[in-house]
C-alpha positions in Angstrom: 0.0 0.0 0.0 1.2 3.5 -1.0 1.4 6.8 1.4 -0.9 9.1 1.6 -0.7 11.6 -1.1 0.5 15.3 -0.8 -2.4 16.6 -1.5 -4.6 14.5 1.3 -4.5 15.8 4.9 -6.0 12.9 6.1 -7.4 9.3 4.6 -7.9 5.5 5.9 -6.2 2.5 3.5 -9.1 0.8 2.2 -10.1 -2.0 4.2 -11.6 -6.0 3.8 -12.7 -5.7 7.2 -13.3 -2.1 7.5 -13.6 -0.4 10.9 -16.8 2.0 10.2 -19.8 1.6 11.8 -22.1 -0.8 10.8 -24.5 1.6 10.0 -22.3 3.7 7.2 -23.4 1.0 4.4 -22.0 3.6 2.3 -18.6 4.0 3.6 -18.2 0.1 4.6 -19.5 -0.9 0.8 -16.3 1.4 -0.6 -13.8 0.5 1.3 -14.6 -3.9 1.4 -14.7 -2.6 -2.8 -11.5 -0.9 -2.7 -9.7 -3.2 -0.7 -11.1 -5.9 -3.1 -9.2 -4.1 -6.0 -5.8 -3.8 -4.0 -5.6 -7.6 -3.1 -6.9 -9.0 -6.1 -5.0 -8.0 -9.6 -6.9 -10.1 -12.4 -10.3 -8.5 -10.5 -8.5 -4.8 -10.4 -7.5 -5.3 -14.3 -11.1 -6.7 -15.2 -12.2 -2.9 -13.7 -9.7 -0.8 -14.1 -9.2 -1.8 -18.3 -13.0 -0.3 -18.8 -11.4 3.3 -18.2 -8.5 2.3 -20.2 -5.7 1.5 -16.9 -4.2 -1.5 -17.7 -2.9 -3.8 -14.5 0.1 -5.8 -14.8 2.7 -7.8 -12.9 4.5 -4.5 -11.9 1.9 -2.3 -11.2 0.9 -1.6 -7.7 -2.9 -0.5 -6.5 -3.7 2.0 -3.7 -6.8 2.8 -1.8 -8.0 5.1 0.6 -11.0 5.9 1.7 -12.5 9.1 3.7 -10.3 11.3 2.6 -9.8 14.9 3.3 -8.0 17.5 1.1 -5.7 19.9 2.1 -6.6 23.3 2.2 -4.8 24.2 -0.3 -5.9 22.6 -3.1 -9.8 22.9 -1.6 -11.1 25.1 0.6 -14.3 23.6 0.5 -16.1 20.7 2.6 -15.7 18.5 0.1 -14.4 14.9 0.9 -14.7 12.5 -2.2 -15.7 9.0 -0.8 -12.1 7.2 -1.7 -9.3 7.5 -3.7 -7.5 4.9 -6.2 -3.6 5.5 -7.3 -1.8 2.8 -9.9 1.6 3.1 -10.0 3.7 0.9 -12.8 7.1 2.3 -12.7 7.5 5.7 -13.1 4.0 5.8 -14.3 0.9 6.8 -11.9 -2.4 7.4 -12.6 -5.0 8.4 -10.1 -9.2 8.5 -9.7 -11.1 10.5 -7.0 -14.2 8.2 -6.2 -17.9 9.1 -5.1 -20.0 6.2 -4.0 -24.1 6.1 -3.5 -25.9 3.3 -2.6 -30.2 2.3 -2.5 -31.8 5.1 -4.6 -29.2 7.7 -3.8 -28.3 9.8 -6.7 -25.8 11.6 -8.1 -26.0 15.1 -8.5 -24.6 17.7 -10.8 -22.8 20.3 -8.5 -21.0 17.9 -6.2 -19.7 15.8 -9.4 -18.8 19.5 -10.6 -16.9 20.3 -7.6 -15.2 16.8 -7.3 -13.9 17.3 -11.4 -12.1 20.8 -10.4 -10.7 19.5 -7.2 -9.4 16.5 -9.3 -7.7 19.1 -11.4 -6.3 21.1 -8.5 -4.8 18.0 -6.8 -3.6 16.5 -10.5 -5.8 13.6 -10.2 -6.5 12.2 -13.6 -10.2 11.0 -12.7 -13.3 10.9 -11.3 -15.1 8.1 -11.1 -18.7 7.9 -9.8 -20.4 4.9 -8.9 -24.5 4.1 -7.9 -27.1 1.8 -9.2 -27.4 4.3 -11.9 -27.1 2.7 -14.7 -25.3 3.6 -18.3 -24.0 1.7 -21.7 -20.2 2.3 -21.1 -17.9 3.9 -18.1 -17.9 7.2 -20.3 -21.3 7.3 -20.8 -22.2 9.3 -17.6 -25.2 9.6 -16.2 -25.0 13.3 -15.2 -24.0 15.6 -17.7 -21.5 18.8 -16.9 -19.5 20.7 -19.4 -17.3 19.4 -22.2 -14.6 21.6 -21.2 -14.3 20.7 -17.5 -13.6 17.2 -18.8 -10.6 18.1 -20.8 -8.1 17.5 -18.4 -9.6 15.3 -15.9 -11.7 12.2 -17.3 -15.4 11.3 -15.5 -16.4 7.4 -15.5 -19.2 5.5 -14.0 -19.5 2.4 -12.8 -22.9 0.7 -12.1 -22.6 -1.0 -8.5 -24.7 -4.3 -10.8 -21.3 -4.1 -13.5 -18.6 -4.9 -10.4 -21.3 -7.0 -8.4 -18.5 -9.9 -8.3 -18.4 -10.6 -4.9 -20.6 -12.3 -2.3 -20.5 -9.4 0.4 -21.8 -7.2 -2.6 -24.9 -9.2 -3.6 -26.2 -8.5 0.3 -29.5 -6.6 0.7 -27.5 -4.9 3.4 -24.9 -3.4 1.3 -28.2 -1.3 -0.8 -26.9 -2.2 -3.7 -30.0 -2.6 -6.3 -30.3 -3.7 -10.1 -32.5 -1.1 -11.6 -36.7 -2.1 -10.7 -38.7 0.6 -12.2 -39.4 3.1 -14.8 -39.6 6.4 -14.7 -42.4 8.5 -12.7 -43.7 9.6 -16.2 -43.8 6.4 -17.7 -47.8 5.4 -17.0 -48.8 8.6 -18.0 -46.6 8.6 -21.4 -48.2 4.9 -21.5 -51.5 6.4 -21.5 -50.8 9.1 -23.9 -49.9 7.1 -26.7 -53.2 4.8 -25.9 -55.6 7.9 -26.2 -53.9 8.7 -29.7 -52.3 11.4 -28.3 -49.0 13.5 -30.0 -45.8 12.6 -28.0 -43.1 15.2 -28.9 -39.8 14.4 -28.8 -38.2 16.9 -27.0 -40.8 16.7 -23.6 -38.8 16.1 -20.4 -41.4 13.1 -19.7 -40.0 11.1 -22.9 -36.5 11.9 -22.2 -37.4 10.5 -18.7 -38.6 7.7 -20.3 -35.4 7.1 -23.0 -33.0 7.5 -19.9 -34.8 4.9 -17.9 -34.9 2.5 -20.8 -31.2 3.0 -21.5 -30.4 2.0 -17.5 -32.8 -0.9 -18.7 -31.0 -1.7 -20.9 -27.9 -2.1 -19.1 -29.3 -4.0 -16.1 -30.9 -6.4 -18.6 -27.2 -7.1 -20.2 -25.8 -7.8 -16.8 -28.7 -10.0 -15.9 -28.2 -12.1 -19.4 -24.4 -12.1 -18.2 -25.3 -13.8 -14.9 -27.5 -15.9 -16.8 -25.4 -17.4 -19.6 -21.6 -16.8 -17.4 -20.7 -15.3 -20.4 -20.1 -11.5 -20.5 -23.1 -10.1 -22.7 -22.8 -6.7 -24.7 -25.6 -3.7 -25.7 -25.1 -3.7 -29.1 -24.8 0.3 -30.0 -24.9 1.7 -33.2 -21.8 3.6 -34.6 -22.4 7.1 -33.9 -23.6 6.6 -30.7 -20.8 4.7 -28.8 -19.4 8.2 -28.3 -22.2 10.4 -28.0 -24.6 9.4 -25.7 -26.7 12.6 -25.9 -27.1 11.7 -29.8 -28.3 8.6 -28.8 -30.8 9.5 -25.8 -32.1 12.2 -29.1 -32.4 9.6 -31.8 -34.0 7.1 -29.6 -36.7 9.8 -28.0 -37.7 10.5 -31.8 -38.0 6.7 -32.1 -40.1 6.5 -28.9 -42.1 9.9 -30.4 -42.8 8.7 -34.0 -43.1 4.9 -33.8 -44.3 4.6 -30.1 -41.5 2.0 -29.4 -38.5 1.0 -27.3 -35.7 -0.8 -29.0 -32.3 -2.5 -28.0 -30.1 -5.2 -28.5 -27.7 -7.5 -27.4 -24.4 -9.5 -28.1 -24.1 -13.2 -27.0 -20.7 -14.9 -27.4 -21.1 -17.5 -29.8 -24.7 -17.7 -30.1 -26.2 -17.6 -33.8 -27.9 -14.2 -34.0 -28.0 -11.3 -31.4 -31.2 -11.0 -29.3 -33.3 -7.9 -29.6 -35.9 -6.8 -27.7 -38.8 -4.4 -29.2 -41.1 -2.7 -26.4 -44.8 -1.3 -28.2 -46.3 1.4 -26.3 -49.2 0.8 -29.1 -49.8 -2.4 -28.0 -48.4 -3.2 -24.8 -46.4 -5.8 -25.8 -42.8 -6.9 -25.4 -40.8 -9.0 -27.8 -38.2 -10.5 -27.7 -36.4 -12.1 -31.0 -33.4 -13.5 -33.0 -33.5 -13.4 -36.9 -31.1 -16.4 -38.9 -30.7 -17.2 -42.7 -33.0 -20.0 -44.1 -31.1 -23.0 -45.6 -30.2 -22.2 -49.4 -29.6 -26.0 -49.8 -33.2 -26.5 -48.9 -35.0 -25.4 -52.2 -39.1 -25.6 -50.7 -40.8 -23.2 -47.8 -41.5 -26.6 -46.1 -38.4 -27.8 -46.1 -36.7 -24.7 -44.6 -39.4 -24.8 -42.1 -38.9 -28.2 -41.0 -35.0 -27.2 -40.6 -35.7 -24.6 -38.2 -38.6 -26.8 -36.3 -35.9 -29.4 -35.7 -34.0 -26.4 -33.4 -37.2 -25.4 -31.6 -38.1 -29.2 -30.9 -37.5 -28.5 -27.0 -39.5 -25.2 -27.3 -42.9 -25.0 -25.4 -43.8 -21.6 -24.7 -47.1 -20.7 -26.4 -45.9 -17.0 -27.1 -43.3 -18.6 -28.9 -44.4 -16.9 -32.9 -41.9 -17.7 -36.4 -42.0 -14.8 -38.8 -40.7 -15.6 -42.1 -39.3 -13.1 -44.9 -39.2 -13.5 -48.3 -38.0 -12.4 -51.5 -39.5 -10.3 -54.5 -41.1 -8.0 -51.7 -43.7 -10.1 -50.8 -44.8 -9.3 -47.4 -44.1 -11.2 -44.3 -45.7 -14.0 -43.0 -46.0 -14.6 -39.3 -48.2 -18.0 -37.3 -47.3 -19.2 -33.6 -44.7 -22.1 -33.3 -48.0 -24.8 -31.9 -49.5 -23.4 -35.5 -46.5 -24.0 -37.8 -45.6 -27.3 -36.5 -49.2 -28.8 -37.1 -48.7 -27.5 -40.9 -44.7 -25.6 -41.9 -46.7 -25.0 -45.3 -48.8 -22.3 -43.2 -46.1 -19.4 -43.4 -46.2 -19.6 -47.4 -46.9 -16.2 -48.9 -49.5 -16.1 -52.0 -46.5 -17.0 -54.6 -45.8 -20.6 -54.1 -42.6 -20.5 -56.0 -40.8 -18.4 -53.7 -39.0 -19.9 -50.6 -38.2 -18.1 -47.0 -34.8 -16.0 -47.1 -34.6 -15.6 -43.4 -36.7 -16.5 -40.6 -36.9 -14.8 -37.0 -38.1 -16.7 -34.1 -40.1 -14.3 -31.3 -41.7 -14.2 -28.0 -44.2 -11.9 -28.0 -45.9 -11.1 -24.1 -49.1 -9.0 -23.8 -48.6 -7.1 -20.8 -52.2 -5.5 -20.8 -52.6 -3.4 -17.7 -49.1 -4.9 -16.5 -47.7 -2.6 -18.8 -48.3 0.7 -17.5 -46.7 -0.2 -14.4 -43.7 1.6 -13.7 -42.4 -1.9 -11.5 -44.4 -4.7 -13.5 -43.3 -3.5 -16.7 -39.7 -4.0 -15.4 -40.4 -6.9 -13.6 -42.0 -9.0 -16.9 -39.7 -7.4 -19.4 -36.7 -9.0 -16.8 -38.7 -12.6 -17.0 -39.4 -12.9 -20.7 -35.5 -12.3 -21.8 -33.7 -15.3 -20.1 -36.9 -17.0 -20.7 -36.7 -16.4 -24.5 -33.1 -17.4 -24.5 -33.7 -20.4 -22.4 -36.6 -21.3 -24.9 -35.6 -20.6 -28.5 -31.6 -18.5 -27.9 -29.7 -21.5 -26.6 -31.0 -23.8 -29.0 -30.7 -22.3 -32.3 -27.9 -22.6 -35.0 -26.8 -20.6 -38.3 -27.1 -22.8 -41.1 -24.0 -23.1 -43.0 -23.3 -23.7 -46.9 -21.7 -27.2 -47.1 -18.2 -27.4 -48.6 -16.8 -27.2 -51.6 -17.0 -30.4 -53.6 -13.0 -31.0 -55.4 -13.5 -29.8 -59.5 -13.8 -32.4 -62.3 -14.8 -35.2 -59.4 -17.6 -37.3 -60.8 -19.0 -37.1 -56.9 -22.8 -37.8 -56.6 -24.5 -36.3 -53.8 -27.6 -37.8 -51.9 -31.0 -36.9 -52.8 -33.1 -34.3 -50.6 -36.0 -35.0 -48.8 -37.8 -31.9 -49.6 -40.5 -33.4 -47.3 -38.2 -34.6 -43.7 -40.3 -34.3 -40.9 -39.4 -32.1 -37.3 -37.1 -33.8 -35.1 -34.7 -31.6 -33.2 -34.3 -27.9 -32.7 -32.2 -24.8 -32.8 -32.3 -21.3 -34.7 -30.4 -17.9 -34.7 -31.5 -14.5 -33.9 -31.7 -10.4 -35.0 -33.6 -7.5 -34.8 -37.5 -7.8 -34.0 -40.4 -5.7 -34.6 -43.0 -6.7 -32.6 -46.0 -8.3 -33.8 -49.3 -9.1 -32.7 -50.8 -12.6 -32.4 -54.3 -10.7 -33.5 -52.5 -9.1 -36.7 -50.5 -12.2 -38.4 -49.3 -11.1 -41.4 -50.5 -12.8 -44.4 -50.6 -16.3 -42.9 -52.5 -18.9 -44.7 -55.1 -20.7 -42.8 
């Protein structure tokens, strides 16, 4: 452990056992954290690499906690909750810390104030961390000016992202994942039932965008517990930097088409898993889109190849949407449906075979949705469930190999007509549809 740094009159090294009182949650939470990161190098590199600090065999981690500038660099109260120096040779690098726990939140001024003491002390950082929730560590959760960030960097760290050990996962501690929506959200619920004009720019959807994007978030930490796999929000280009542009483009989304969208990344699974919220409807769904068999030349044949994935599936919500060529519209029918007959997803042109097929779990909330806890609460069910059902069973189809040129090689005949057996599928983006409006399904 490192000394105390000039610019500290005063500071405790973090501590596994720490010697607060039982009641400071708060102060006891940082310092078993902090302590965590000094002890344990492959968990400090695991943290520290999301700001961009790498952790090697020579580097060295301090922590204190309850620390108390010196006058002259701050003549202010203001204590930040811990501080974190790395040292790797002649190298350091430094982060003031501010901790809240249960529904405390951070606020604009003191985050202000903690960023220019930063930069009178020549601390490179400040990391914040709270059961706020955002995409990545730069995406922060409270905004403050461009130019106050130029020399000193502001992260955030979601107390679900570093929930890696026991003591953590402790209702004591008041660490939470995130359990409701917005304030606003019923009544923006009920607005876009009465037909009313949502504008984009009202504070009650941006509420409602910033809530769904610390949705978002929890959701890809729960799939990471889930699977033990470390699950990614998928993020479009121009908004992995510029979270304001996103929170804007998704509120016009939310504003024009009444809906909530995300998606996610799972190692090695065949598609990624979206997740389409209707406000129209009251529906979630949840869906992976995969390329139909070219080798399989009729609809019920490419059917029967993705019924063989979903052989274990049993969920009635479970729906198949297939897509075609020649801009035929879509044809959508519920898995029970499509098993008893594949040829029920044929469009009107019975030449033309499915290019892709999406597999979805579609949940009518009802009343359920409006709630600002249901909502969360059945949106947080029915995206491991959709895994479990159709995500962990599904496969990309893959062209066979090349056969050698000028070998006289015969290749087995095709049963165009092969019944279900077993099952598995891949996944994509998802719009959701409604069991009462299949599209173009033949009965």
């Amino acid at each position: 452990m490192g000394d105390l740094p000039h610019y500290l009159k005063s500071g405790e090294q973090a501590r596994l056992i720490p010697i607060v009182a039982d009641t400071n949650r708060e102060s006891r939470t940082t310092s078993v954290l902090l302590a965590s990161l000094t002890a344990l190098p492959d968990l400090a590199h695991a943290v520290f690499s999301s700001v961009g600090q790498s952790i090697g065999k020579r580097s060295v981690v301090s922590a204190f906690t309850e620390v108390v500038p010196t006058s002259s660099v701050s003549r202010s109260k203001d204590r930040p909750d811990g501080l974190v120096v790395i040292e790797t040779g002649r190298r350091s690098w430094s982060a003031f810390l501010e901790v809240k726990i249960g529904n405390g939140q951070l606020s604009a001024d003191q985050i202000e104030r903690y960023v220019e003491l930063a930069k009178n002390c020549e601390v490179d950082a400040v990391i914040t961390i709270s059961n706020q929730f955002t995409a990545r560590p730069d995406h922060h959760p409270i905004q403050v000016p461009r130019t106050m960030t130029r020399k000193v960097k502001l992260y955030h760290w979601p107390w679900m992202w570093i929930l890696i050990v026991r003591f953590l996962s402790h209702d004591s501690t008041g660490i939470d994942g995130f359990d409701r929506m917005n304030k606003e959200w019923k009544d923006v619920v009920l607005a876009v039932q009465s037909g009313a004009v949502l504008r984009k720019s009202a504070h009650e959807i941006e509420n409602t965008v910033a809530s769904w994007h610390e949705e978002e978030r929890d959701m890809c930490l729960i799939l990471s517990r889930h699977l033990g796999r470390p699950v990614r929000l998928k993020l479009e280009r121009k908004h992995r930097d510029a979270p304001l542009d996103r929170l804007k483009d998704d509120g016009s989304i939310l504003a024009e088409k009444k809906k909530l969208r995300c998606a996610f990344h799972i190692p090695d699974a065949a598609s990624d898993l979206s997740v389409v919220v209707d406000l129209r409807t009251r529906s979630v769904a949840c869906g992976m889109r995969m390329e139909a068999p070219r080798d399989k030349k009729s609809t019920k044949a490419r059917v029967n190849w993705l019924l063989r994935q979903l052989s274990k599936t049993d969920d009635p919500d479970i729906y198949v949407k297939a897509s075609w060529p020649s801009r035929a519209p879509d044809t959508i029918d519920s898995l029970a449906r499509v098993r008893e007959n594949p040829e029920i997803l044929q469009t009107e042109n019975q030449k033309l075979a499915p290019h892709s097929f999406e597999v979805q779990l579609i949940r009518d909330l009802a009343g359920k949705f409006s709630g600002s806890r249901t909502f969360i609460e059945h949106l947080e069910a029915a995206v491991p469930r959709f895994y479990d059902q159709v995500g962990q069973h599904l496969r990309a189809w893959q062209a066979p190999p090349p056969k050698p040129r000028g070998q006289n090689v015969t290749s087995p005949p095709v049963d165009e007509s092969e019944e279900p057996e077993t099952a598995q599928f891949e996944q994509s983006p998802v719009e959701a549809a409604q069991p009462g409006s299949l599209l173009g399904h033949r009965r």
